[in-house]
VEXDREN-2710 file (C-alpha; in Angstrom, 1 decimal):
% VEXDREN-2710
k/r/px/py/pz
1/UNK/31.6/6.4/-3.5
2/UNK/32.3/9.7/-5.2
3/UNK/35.2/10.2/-7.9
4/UNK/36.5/13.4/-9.7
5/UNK/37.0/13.1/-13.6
6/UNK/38.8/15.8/-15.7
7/UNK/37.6/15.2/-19.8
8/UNK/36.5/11.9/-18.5
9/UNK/39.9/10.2/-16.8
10/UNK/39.2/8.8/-13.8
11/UNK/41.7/10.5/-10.9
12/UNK/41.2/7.1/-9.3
13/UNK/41.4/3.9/-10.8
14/UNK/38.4/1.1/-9.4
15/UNK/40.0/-2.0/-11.4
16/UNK/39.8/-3.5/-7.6
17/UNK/35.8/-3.3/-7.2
18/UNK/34.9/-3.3/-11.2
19/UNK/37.1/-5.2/-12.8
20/UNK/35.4/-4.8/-16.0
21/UNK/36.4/-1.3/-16.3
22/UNK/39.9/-2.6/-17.3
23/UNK/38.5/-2.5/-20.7
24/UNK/36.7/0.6/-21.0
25/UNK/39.4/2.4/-23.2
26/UNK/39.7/5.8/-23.8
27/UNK/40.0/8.4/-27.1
28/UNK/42.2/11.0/-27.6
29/UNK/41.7/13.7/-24.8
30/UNK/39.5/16.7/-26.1
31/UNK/40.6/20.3/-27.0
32/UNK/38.5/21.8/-23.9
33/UNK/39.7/20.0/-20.5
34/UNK/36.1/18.8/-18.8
35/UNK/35.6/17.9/-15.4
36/UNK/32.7/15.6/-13.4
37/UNK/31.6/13.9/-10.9
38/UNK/30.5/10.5/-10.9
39/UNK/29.0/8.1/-8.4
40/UNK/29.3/4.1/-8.0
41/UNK/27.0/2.9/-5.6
42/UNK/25.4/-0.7/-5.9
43/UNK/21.7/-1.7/-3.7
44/UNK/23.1/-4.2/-1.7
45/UNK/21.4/-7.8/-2.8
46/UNK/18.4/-9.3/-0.9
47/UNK/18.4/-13.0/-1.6
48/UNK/14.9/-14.1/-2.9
49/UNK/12.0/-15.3/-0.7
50/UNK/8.9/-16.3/-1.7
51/UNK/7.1/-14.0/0.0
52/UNK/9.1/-10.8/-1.7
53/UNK/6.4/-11.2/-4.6
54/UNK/3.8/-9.3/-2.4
55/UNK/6.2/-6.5/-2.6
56/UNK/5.7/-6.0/-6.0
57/UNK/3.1/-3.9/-8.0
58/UNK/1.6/-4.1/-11.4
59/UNK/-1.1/-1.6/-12.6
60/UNK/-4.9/-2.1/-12.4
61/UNK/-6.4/-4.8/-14.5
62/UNK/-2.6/-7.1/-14.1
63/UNK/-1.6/-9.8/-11.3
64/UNK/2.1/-10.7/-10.9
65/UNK/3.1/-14.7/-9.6
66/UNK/6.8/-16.1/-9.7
67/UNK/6.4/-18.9/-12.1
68/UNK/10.1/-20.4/-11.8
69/UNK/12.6/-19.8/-8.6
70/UNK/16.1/-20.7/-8.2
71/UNK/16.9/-20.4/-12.2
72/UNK/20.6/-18.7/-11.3
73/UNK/21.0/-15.9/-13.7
74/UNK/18.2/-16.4/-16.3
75/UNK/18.2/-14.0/-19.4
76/UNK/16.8/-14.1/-22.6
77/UNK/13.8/-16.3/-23.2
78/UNK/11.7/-17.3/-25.9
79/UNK/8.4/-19.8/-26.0
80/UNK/8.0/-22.8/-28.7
81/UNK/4.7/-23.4/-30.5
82/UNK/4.1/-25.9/-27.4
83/UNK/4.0/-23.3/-25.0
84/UNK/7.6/-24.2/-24.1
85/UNK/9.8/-21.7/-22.7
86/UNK/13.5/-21.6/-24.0
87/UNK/16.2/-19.2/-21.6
88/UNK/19.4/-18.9/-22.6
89/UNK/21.9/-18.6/-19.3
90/UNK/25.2/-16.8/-20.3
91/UNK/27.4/-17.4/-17.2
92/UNK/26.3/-21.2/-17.1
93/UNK/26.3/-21.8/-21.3
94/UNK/23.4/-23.6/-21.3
95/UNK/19.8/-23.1/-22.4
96/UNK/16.7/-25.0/-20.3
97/UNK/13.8/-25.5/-21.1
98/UNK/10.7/-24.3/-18.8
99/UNK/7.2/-25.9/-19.2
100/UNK/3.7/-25.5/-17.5
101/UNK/2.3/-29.1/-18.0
102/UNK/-0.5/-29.3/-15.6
103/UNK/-1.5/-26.0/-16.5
104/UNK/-1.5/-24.5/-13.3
105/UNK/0.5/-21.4/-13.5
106/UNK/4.0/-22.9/-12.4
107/UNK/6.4/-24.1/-14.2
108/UNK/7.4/-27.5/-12.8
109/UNK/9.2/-29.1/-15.4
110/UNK/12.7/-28.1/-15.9
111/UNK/15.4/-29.3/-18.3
112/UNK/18.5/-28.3/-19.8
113/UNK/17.9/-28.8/-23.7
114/UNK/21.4/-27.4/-24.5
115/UNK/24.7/-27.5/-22.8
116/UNK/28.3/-26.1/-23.9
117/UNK/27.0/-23.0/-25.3
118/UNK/29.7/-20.5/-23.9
119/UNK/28.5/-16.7/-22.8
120/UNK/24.7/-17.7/-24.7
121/UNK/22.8/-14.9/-24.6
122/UNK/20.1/-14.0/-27.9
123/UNK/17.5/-16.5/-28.6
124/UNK/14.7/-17.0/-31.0
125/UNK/12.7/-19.2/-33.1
126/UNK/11.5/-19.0/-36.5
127/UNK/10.0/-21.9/-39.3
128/UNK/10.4/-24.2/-36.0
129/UNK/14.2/-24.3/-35.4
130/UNK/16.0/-22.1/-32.1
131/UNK/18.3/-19.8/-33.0
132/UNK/21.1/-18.8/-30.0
133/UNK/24.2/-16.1/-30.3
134/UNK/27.0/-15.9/-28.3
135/UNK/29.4/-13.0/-28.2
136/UNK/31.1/-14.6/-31.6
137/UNK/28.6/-17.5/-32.6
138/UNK/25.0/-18.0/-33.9
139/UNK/24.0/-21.3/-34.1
140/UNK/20.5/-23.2/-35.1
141/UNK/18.2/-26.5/-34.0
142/UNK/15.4/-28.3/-35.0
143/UNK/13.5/-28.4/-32.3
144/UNK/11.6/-31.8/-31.6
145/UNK/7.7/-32.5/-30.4
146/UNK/8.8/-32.9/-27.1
147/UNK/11.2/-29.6/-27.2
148/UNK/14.4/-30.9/-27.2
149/UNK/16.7/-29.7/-29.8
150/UNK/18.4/-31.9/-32.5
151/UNK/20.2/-31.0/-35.5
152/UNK/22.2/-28.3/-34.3
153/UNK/24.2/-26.2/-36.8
154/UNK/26.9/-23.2/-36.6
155/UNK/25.7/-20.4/-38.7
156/UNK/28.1/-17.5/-38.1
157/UNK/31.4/-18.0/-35.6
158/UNK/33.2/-14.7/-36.9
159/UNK/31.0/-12.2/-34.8
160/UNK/33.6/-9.4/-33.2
161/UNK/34.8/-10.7/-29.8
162/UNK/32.4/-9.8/-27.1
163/UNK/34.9/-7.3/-24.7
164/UNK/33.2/-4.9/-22.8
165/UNK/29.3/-5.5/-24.2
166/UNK/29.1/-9.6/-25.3
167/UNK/25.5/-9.7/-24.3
168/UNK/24.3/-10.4/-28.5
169/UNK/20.3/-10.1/-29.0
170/UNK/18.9/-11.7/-32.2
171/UNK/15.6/-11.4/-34.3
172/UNK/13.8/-11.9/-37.0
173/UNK/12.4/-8.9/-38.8
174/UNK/9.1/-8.9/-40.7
175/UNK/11.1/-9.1/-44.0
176/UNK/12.6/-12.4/-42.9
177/UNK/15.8/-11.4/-42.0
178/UNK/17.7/-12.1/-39.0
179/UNK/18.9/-8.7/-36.7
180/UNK/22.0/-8.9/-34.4
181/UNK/23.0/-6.1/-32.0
182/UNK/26.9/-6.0/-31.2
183/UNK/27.4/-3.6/-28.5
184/UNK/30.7/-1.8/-28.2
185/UNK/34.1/-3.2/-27.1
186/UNK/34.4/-0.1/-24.8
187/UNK/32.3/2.5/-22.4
188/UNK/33.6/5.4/-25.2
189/UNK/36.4/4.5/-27.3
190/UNK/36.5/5.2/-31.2
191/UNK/36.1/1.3/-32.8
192/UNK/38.6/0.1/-35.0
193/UNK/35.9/-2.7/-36.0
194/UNK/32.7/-0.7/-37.8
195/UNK/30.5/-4.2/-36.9
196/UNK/30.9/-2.7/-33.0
197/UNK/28.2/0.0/-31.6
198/UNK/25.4/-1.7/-34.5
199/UNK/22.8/-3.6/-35.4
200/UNK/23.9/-5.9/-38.2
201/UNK/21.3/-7.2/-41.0
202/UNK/21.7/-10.9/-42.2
203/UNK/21.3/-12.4/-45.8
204/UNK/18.8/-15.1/-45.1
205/UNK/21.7/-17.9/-46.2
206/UNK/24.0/-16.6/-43.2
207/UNK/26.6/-16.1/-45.4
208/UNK/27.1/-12.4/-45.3
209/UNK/25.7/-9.4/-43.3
210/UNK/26.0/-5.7/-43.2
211/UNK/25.5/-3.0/-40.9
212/UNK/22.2/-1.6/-40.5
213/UNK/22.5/0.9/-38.5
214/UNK/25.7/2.3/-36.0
215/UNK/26.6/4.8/-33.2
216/UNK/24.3/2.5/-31.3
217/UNK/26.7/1.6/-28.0
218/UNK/24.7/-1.4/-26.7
219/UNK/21.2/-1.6/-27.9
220/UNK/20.3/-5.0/-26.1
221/UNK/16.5/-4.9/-26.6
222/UNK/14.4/-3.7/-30.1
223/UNK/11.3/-4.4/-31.7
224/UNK/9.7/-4.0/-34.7
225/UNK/6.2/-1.9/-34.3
226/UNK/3.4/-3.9/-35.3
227/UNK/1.2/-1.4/-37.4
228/UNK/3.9/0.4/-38.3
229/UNK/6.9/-2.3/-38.9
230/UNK/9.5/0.2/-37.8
231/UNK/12.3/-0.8/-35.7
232/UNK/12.3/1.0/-32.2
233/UNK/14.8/-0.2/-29.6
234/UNK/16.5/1.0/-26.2
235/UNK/20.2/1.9/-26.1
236/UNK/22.7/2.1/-22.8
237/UNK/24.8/5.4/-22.7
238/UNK/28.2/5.9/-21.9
239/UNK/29.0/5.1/-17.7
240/UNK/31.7/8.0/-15.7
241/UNK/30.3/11.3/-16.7
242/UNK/27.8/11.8/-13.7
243/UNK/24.7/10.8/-12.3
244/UNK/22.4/12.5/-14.7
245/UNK/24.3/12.1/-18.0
246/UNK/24.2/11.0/-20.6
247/UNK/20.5/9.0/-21.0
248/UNK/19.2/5.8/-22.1
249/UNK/18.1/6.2/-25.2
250/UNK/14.5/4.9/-26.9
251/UNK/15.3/5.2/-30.8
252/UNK/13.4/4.3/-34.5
253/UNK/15.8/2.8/-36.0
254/UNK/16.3/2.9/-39.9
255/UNK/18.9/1.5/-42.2
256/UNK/22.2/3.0/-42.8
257/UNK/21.8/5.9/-40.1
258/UNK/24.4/7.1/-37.4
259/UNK/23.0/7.6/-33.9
260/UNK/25.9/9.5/-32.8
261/UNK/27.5/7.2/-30.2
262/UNK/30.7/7.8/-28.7
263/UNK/30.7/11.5/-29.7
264/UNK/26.9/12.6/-29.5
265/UNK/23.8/11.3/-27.1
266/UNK/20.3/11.4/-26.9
267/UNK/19.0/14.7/-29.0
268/UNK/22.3/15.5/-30.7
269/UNK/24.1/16.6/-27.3
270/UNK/27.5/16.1/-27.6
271/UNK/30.2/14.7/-25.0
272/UNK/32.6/17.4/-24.9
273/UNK/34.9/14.9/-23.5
274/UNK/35.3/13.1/-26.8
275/UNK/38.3/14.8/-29.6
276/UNK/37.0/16.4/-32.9
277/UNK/36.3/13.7/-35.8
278/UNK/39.4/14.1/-38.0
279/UNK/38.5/17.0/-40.8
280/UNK/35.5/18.2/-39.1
281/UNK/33.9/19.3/-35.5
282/UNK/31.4/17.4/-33.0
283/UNK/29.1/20.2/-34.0
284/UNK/28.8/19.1/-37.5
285/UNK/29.4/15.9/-37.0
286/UNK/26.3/16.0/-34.6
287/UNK/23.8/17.4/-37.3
288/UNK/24.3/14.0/-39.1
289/UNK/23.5/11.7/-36.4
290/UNK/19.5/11.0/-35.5
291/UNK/18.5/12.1/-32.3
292/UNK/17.2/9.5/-29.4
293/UNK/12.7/9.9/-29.7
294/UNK/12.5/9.5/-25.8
295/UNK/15.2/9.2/-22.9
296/UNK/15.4/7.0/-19.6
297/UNK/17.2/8.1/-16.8
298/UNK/21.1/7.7/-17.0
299/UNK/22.5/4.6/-16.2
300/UNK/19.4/2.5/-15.8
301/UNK/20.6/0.7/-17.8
302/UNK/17.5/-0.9/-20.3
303/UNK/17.7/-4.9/-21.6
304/UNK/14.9/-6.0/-23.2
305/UNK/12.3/-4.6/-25.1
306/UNK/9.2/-5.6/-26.6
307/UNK/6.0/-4.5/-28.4
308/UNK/3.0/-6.1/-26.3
309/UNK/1.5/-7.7/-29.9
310/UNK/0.2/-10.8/-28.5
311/UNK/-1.3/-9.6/-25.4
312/UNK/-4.4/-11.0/-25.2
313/UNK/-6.3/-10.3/-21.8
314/UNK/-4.9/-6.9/-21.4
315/UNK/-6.7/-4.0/-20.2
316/UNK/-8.0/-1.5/-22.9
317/UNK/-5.3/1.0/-23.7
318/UNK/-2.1/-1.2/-24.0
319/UNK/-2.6/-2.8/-27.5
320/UNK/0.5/-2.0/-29.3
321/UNK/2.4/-0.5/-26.8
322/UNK/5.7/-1.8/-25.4
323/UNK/7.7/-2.6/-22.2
324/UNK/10.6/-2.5/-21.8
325/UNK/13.0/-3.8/-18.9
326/UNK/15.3/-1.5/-16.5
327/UNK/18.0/-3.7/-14.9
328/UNK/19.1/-1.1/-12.5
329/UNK/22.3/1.4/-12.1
330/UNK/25.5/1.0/-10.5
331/UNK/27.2/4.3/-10.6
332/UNK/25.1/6.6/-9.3
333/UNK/24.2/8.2/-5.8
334/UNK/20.4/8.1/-6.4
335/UNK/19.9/4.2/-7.8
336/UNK/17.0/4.2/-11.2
337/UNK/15.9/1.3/-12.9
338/UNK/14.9/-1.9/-11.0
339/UNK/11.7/-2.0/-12.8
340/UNK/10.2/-2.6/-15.8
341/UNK/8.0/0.1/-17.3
342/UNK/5.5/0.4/-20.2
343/UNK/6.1/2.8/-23.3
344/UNK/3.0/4.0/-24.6
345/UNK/2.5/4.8/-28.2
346/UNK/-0.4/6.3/-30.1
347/UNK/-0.4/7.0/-34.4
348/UNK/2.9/4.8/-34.4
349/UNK/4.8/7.3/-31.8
350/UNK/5.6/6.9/-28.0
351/UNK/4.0/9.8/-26.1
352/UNK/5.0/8.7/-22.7
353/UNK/5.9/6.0/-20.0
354/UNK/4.3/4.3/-17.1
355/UNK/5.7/2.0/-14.0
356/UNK/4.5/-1.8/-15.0
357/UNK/6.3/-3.9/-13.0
358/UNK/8.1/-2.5/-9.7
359/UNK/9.1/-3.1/-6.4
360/UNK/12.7/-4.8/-6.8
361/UNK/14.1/-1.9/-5.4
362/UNK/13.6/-0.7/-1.8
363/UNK/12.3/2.6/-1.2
364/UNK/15.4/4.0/0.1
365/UNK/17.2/2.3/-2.6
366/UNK/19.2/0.7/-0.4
367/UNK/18.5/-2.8/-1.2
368/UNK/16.9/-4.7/-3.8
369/UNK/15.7/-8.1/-4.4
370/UNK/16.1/-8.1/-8.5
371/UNK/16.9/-7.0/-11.6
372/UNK/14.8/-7.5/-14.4
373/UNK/16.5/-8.3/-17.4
374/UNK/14.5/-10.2/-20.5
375/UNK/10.9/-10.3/-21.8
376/UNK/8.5/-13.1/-23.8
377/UNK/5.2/-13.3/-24.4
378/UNK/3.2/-16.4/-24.4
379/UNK/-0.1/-17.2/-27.1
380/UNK/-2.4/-16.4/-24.6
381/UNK/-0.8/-13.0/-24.0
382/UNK/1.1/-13.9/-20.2
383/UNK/3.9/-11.6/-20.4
384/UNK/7.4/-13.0/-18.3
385/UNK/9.7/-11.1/-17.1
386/UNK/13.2/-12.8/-16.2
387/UNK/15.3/-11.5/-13.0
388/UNK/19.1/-12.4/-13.3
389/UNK/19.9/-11.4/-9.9
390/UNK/16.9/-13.5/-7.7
391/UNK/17.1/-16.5/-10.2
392/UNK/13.1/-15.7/-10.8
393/UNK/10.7/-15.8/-13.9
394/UNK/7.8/-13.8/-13.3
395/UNK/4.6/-13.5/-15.5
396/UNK/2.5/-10.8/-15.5
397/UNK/-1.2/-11.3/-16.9
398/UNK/-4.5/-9.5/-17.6
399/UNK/-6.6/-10.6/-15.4
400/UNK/-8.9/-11.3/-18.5
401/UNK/-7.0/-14.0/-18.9
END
């Protein structure tokens, strides 16, 4: 399906077959009308068979396995000390609890551990207590030998409502301080809340927070580098311009910096779509912000993102480099994304990227059988990959392991 926009107004209105666009406001209209032609074309859904996990390919030295089938729409995950695995379900509200107990590569035990948790979605665990965010709430709880949770606590329930991006990640930086990402409430709009489009920092009482970094629309997966300890993390850019712009971003993310978003993408490019800032130009206004390090194709849309610090077992060459997961584009002619790939970094920087884990997406890109959406790493270096759309957890392992 193609559509004409002039300075980014759709001619056409899609509220019947994406709903969600209802709340994808606009700015002011810029000074120079703009016009551009955008796509909306979605692989239509295989449901999962066992036997779709021959289709898939990992590089040399890794094997793939579906450790968990029929999950629903599994997201983020995160493992306890007992080799545990905690994932967070957002259109359910719950959070099971996966485990490998005889050891042989599946995961036959299953059990919700938390119910009632509306539109969870960011999960970790520090000092052994699970922490979960919703769109508005992070909460905490001890969790027990046996990895159910008990003492459960609200931390925050003031978070900016979760409109357009409600999808919260959470983590614990090396100075001991939790990280939230609140995406925007829009696809482009200009806030009116600055705790939208950031990562916010965290007193480690919970009792007040700022904003580390902004202009970040909805950077659903970081990571802190482990030699380095700088935040890196993988930012969606803004849907109806056109099939090529703008890109996902890969950024380093430092404190109190401006990463341009609604107004300027990837290396300081700006949307000439979007008005003036009052009192100055995009121009200027662009030499402020910090440029993306690497880009991803438009609309690929990245999720999770992590360092491969634990990987144990891996081939030689992928200590302290990272993955990160595509979940796949809707509105373009050409799908991209539907994988996850590896980001390889050398002296602290990424130089490049490589296909990891691949084969969701048919090779017209006409169906898929996937979408992979969260990452966690186990002690012995397993890395799993959830799929929200085939209800699958897959690990991929060195074959050292």
């Amino acid at each position: 399906m193609k559509k004409n926009y002039i300075s980014g107004l759709p001619l056409i209105a899609l509220l019947g077959v994406f709903p969600m666009m209802v709340k994808a406001q606009k700015g002011l209209p810029a000074k120079t009308p703009t016009s551009s032609t955008v796509n909306s074309f979605y692989p239509q859904n295989e449901d999962f068979k066992p036997q779709f996990v021959s289709r898939l390919k990992v590089p040399s030295g890794f094997k793939v396995n579906a450790v968990a089938v029929g999950l629903g729409k599994p997201r983020m995950m995160a493992f306890n000390d007992s080799g545990g695995l905690y994932v967070t379900r957002r259109d359910v509200g719950d959070v099971l609890l996966l485990e490998d107990k005889d050891k042989d590569g599946t995961m036959e035990s299953i059990k919700t551990v938390w119910n009632n948790f509306v539109r969870v979605h960011g999960i970790t665990i520090k000092d052994g207590s699970l922490y979960l965010c919703s769109d508005k709430v992070l909460k905490r709880a001890r969790i027990s030998s046996d990895g159910t949770l008990t003492d459960t606590t609200t931390l925050i329930s003031d978070l900016p409502d979760g409109s357009q991006h409600d999808n919260r990640v959470i983590s614990f930086g090396p100075d001991g301080l939790m990280y939230i990402s609140v995406g925007s409430s829009c696809n482009d709009c200009a806030e009116t809340n600055n705790e939208y489009a950031t990562i916010l920092q965290l007193d480690k009482d919970f009792k007040t927070r700022k904003v580390f970094a902004r202009g970040l629309r909805n950077t659903v997966g970081f990571d802190w580098h482990p030699q380095t300890g700088a935040i890196w993390g993988v930012d969606n850019g803004t849907d109806w311009r056109n099939d090529e712009y703008p890109p996902e971003e890969l950024n380093q993310i430092s404190q109190g910096l401006d990463y341009g978003w609604p107004r300027v993408f990837g290396k300081q490019q700006i949307d000439e779509t979007r008005e003036d800032p009052i009192g100055s130009t995009k121009s200027a206004y662009a030499k402020t912000t910090v440029p993306s390090v690497m880009e991803f194709p438009a609309h690929s849309a990245p999720i999770d993102f992590k360092f491969l610090t634990m990987g144990k077992g891996l081939p030689n060459g992928y200590k302290d480099d990272a993955i990160v997961c595509l979940h796949g584009s809707w509105n373009r002619k050409n799908p991209k994304g539907y994988k996850v790939e590896r980001i390889v970094y050398e002296n602290g920087k990424p130089t490049g990227t490589a296909d990891f884990l691949t084969g969701f997406l048919s090779e017209d890109g006409k169906t898929k059988f996937g979408r992979p959406a969260g990452i966690a790493i186990s002690k012995l270096g397993a890395i799993f990959i959830s799929d929200d759309e085939g209800g699958v957890i897959y690990s991929v392992t060195g074959t050292g392991i």
